[in-house]
C-alpha distance (Angstrom), angle and dihedral (degrees) to the residues before:
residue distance angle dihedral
X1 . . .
X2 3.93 . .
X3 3.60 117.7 .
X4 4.13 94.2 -123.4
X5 3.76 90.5 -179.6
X6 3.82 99.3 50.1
X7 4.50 83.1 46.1
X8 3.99 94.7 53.1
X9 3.72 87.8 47.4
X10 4.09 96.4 53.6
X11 4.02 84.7 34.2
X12 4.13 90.8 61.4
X13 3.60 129.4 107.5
X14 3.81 118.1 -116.9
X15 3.72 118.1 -78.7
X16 3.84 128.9 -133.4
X17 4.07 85.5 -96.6
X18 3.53 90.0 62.7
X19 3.86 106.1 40.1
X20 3.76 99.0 88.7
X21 3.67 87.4 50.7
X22 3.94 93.9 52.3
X23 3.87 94.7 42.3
X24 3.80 88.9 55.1
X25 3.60 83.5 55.9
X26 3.57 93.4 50.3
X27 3.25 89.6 46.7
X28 3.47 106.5 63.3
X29 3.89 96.9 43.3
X30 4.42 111.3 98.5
X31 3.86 83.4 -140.8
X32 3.69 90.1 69.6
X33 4.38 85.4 51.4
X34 3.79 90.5 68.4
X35 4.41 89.6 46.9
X36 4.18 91.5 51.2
X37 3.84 89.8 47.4
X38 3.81 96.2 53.9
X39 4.20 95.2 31.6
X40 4.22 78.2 48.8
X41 3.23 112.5 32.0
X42 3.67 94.1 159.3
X43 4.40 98.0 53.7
X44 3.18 134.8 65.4
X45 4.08 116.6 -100.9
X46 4.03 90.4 -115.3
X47 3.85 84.5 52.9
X48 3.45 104.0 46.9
X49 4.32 82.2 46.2
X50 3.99 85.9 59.6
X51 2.89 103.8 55.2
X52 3.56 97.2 52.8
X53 3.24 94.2 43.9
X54 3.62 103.2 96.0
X55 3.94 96.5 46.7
X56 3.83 114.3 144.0
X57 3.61 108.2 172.7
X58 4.05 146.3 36.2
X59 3.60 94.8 -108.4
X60 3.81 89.5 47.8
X61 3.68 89.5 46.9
X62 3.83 88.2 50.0
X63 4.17 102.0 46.4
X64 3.41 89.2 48.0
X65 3.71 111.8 48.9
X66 3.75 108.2 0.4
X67 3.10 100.0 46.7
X68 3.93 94.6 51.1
X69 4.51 87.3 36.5
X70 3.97 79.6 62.1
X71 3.93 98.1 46.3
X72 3.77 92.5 41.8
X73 3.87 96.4 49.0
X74 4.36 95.2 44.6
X75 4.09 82.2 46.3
X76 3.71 89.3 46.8
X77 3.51 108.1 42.1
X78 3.97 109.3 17.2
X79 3.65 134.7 71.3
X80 3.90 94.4 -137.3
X81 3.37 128.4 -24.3
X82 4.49 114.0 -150.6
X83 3.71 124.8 179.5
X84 4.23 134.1 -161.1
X85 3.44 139.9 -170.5
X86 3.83 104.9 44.0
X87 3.82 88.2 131.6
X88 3.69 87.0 63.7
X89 3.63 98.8 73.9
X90 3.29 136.6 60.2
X91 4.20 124.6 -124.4
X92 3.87 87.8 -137.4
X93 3.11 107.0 39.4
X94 3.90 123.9 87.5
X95 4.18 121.6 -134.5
X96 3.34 148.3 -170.5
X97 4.06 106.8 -127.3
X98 3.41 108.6 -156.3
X99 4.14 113.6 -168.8
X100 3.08 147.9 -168.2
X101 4.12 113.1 -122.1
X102 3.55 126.4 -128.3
X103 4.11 106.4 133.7
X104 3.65 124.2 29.6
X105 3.96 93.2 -129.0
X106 3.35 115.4 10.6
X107 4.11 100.6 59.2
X108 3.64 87.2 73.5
X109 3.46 101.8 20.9
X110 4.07 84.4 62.2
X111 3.89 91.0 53.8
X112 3.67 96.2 52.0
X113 3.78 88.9 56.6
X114 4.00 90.8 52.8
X115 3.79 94.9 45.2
X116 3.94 90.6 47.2
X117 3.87 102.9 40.0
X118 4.04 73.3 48.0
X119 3.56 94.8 64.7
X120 3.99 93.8 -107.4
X121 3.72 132.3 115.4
X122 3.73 122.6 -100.9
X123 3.64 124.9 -105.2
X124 3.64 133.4 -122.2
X125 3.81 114.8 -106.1
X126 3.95 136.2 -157.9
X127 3.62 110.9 -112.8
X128 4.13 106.2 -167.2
X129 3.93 108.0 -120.4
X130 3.71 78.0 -131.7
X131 3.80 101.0 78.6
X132 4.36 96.5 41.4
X133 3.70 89.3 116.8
X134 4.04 102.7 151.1
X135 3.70 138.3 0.4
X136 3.21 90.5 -98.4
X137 4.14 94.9 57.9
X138 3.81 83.3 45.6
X139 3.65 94.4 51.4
X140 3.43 97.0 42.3
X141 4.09 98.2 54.5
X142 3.63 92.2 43.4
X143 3.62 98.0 56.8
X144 3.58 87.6 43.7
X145 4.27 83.5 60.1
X146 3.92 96.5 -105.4
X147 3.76 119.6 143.8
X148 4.00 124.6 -152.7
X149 3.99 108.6 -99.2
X150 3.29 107.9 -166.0
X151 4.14 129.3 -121.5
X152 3.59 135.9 -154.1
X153 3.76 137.2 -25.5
X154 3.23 132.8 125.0
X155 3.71 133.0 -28.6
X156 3.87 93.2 -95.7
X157 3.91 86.6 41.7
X158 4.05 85.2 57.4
X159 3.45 98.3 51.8
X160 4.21 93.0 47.9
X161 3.59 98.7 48.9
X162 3.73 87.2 46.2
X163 4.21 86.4 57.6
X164 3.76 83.0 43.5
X165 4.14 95.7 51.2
X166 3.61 90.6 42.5
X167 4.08 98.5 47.8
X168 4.16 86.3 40.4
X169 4.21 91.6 54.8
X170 3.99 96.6 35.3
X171 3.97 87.0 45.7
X172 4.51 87.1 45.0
X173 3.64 84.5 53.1
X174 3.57 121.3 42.1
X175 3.68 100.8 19.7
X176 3.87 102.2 33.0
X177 3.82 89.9 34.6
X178 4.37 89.2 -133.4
X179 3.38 129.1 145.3
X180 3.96 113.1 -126.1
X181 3.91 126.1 -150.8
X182 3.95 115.4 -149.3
X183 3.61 139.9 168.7
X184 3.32 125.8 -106.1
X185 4.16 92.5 -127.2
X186 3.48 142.3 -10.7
X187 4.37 115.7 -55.7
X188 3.62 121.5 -22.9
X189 3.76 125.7 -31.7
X190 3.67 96.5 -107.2
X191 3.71 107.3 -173.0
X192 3.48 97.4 41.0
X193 3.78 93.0 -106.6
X194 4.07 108.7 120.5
X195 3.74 121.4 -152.9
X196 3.63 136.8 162.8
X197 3.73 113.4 -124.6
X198 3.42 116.6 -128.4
X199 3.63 93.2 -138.4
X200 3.56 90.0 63.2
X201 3.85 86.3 73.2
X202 3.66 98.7 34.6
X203 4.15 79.7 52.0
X204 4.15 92.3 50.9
X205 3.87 86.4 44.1
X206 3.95 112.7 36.3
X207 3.32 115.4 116.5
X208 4.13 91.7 28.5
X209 4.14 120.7 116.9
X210 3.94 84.5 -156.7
X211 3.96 111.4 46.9
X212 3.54 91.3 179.7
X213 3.66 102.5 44.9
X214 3.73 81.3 50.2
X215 3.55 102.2 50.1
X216 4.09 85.1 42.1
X217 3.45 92.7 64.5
X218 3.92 93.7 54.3
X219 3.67 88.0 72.8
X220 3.78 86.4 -139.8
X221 3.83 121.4 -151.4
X222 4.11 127.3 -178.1
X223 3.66 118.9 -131.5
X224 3.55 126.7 -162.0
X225 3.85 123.1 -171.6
X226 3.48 121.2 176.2
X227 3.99 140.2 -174.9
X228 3.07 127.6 -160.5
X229 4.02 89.4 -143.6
X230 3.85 109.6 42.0
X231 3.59 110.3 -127.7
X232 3.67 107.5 -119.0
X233 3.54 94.7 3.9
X234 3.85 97.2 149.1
X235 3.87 92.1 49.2
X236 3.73 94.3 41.9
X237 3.98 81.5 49.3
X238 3.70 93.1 56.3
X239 4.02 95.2 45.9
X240 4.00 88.7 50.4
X241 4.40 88.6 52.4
X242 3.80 88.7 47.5
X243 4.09 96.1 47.3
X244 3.57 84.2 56.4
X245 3.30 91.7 77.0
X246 3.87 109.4 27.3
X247 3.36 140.5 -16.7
X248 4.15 124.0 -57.5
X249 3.51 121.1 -112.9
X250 4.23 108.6 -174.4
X251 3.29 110.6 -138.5
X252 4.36 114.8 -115.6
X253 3.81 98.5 -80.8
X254 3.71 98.0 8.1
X255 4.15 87.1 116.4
X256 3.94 84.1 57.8
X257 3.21 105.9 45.1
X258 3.93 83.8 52.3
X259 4.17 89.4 51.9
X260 3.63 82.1 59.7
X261 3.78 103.6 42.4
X262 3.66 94.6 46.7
X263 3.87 82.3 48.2
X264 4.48 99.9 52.6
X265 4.24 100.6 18.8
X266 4.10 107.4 101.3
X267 3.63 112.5 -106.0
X268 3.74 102.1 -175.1
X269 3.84 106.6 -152.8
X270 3.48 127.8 14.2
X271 3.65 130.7 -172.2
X272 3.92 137.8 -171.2
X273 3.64 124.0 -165.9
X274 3.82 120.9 174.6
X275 3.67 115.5 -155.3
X276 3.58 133.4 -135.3
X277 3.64 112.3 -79.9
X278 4.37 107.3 -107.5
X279 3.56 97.8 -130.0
X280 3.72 93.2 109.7
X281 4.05 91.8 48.8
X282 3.45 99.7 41.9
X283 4.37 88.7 57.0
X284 4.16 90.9 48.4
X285 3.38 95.1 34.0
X286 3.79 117.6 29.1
X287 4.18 108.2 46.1
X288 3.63 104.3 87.9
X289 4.05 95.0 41.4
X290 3.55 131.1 113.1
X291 4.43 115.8 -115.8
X292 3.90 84.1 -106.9
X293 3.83 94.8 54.0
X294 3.75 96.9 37.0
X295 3.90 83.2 63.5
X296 4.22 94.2 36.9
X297 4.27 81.0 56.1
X298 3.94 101.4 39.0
X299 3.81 82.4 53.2
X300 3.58 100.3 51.6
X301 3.92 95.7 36.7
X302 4.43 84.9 50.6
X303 4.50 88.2 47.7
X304 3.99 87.4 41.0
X305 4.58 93.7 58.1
X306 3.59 89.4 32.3
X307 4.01 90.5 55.0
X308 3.51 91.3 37.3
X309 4.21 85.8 55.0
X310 4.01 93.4 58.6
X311 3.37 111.5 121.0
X312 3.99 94.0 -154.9
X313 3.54 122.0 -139.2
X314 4.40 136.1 -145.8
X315 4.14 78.8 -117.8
X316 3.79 90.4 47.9
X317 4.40 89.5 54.1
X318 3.59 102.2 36.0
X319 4.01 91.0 58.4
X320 4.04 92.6 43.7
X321 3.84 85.3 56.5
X322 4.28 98.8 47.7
X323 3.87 84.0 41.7
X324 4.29 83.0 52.4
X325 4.07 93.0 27.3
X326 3.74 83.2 -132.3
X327 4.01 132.7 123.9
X328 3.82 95.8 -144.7
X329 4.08 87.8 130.9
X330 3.57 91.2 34.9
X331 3.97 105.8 125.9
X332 3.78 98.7 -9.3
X333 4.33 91.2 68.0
X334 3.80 102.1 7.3
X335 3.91 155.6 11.6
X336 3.39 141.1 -134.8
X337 4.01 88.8 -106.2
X338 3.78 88.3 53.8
X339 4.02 90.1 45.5
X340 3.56 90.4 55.0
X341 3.39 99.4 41.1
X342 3.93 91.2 57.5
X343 3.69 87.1 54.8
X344 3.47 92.8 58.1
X345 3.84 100.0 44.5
X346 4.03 81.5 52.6
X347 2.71 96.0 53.4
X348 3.81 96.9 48.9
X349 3.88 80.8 51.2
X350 4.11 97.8 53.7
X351 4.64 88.8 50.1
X352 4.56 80.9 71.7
X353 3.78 85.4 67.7
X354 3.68 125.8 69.3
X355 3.96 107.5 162.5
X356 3.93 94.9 62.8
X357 3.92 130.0 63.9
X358 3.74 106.6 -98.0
X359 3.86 98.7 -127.0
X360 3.72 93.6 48.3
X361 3.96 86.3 60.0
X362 3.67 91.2 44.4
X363 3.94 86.5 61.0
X364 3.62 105.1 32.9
X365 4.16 78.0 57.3
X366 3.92 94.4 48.5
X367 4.29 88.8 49.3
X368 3.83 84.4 50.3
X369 4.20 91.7 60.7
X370 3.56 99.1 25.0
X371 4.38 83.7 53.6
X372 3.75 95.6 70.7
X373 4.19 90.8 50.4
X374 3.79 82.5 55.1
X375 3.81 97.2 52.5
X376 3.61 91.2 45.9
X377 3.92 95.7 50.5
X378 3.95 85.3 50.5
X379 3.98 91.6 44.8
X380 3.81 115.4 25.0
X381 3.36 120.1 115.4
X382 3.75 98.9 -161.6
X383 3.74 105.6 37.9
């Protein structure tokens, strides 16, 4: 039998006892030079090490770098960046976020910057086992409150981390009182289609007599962040073509180098909604329901707030209509200038890739915007 107690306490962020130790770490490491000088562009790299120097806690950690690595990167590589829902949620009250995923870092990274500049605290985040590379990657999720989820294995490896993920978030929550931040599936969304997995809930319930009184006391909310240019939407492109035809392999550092990406490539706008929290539906809606329904209807009623948060885009309605070789958008969300324009900044986009046939990328890329159109169509309340 796994020792679930001895996993949640290796799986746990750093605590304010061991900040100071970790941002010495950081400290001392060149690749943490080339992060001051674009968080502070206007201070020297011995400055900007000063005056973090004497941090001695998460939330001191968090006010004064991530807080500004957040500002400087939406000011820096977006056109605008918007948030709603804040009145949703409650400052004392702990939640489950559940998200849709579109950049390794920056989904959540985004929301703690809302919830602190908000006056809340932060929330804990999964940070995929998968993409602990160095000390210094280690060091720097953890003191940014992430905890190690743990990927792949074998069958039986599956189902123990998922009694491991599940005890680690219900323990966060109830017991620690700590909002948690989680994906709404596995990796990325890739072709721009985003869906809750049902073994996400199944995961945050196995074990439980009472699914719904479990899943009640998550205090789930939906979170929907959208940009109007997908980060790594050429590379994610590319991997989607190639898994057609067997499975993916990522290359060494490929997960990296798309940390980084996502982190410098322009984005244009970006928007963050935050849902209401499902309390309410899951009491009218949830009590008479089978385990295998509770989980079909948590899924659907997470995908319906998160569609309904989209903040659609001219990009977004031109490629629904080539993928339907309409003109429903046409004039009402877009011109021809914009239409062509799009073409060419695809096109710019599909010269980075030499192993796949250029107008295959150039499609795959126009499924990926037109997807979220479709989604809202099939889910929007207010059409």
């Amino acid at each position: 039998m796994i020792d679930i107690v001895k996993y949640i306490e290796n799986m746990r962020p750093h605590n304010n006892n061991e900040a100071s130790d970790a941002m010495h770490r950081m400290l001392k490491c060149k690749e943490f030079e080339s992060v001051l000088k674009f968080v502070f562009p206007n201070m020297s790299v011995d400055q900007s090490k000063k005056n973090l120097a004497d941090v001695g806690s998460i939330e001191d950690f968090q006010y004064k770098f991530s807080k500004y690595a957040v500002a400087e990167i939406l000011n820096k590589t977006s056109s605008g960046f918007s948030y709603s829902g804040i009145n949703n949620i409650d400052c004392n009250t702990p939640y489950l976020f559940i998200s849709n995923h579109r950049d390794i870092v920056l989904d959540s990274a985004i929301l703690q910057y809302v919830l602190i500049t908000n006056g809340h605290k932060s929330t804990q985040i999964t940070f995929g086992s998968n993409l602990m590379s160095s000390q210094f990657v280690i060091d720097m999720g953890k003191i940014n409150r992430m905890f190690t989820f743990f990927r792949g294995g074998s069958r039986n490896d599956i189902y123990n981390n998922a009694l491991i993920h599940s005890a680690y978030i219900k323990n966060a929550i109830t017991n620690e009182r700590q909002s948690v931040w989680i994906a709404q599936r596995d990796g990325r969304t890739k072709d721009g289609n985003d869906k809750t997995q049902i073994s996400l809930l199944k995961m945050l319930t196995i074990k439980e007599k009472d699914p719904v009184t479990a899943i009640r006391n998550l205090n789930i909310v939906p979170l929907s962040i959208f940009y109007e240019i997908e980060p790594c939407d050429i590379f994610k492109a590319r991997e989607s073509i190639l898994s057609d035809k067997q499975k993916y392999i990522k290359t060494e550092n490929e997960d990296f180098i798309s940390v980084l990406t996502g982190i410098t490539q322009y984005k244009g706008k970006i928007h963050l909604t935050i849902g209401k929290p499902l309390n309410d539906f899951i009491d009218n809606n949830l009590s008479a329901l089978n385990r295998n329904n509770v989980h079909k209807e948590m899924c659907d009623v997470i995908d319906s707030q998160i569609y309904n948060g989209y903040e659609l885009t001219k990009w977004n309605y031109i490629s629904y209509d080539i993928c339907n070789s309409s003109s429903i958008f046409f004039d009402k969300k877009y011109s021809h200038e914009d239409k062509k324009m799009m073409s060419d900044m695809f096109d710019e986009k599909v010269k980075k890739i030499n192993d796949v046939e250029a107008p295959l990328l150039k499609d795959r890329l126009i499924k990926m915007y037109a997807m979220p159109v479709y989604n809202a169509i099939d889910y929007l309340t207010d059409n």
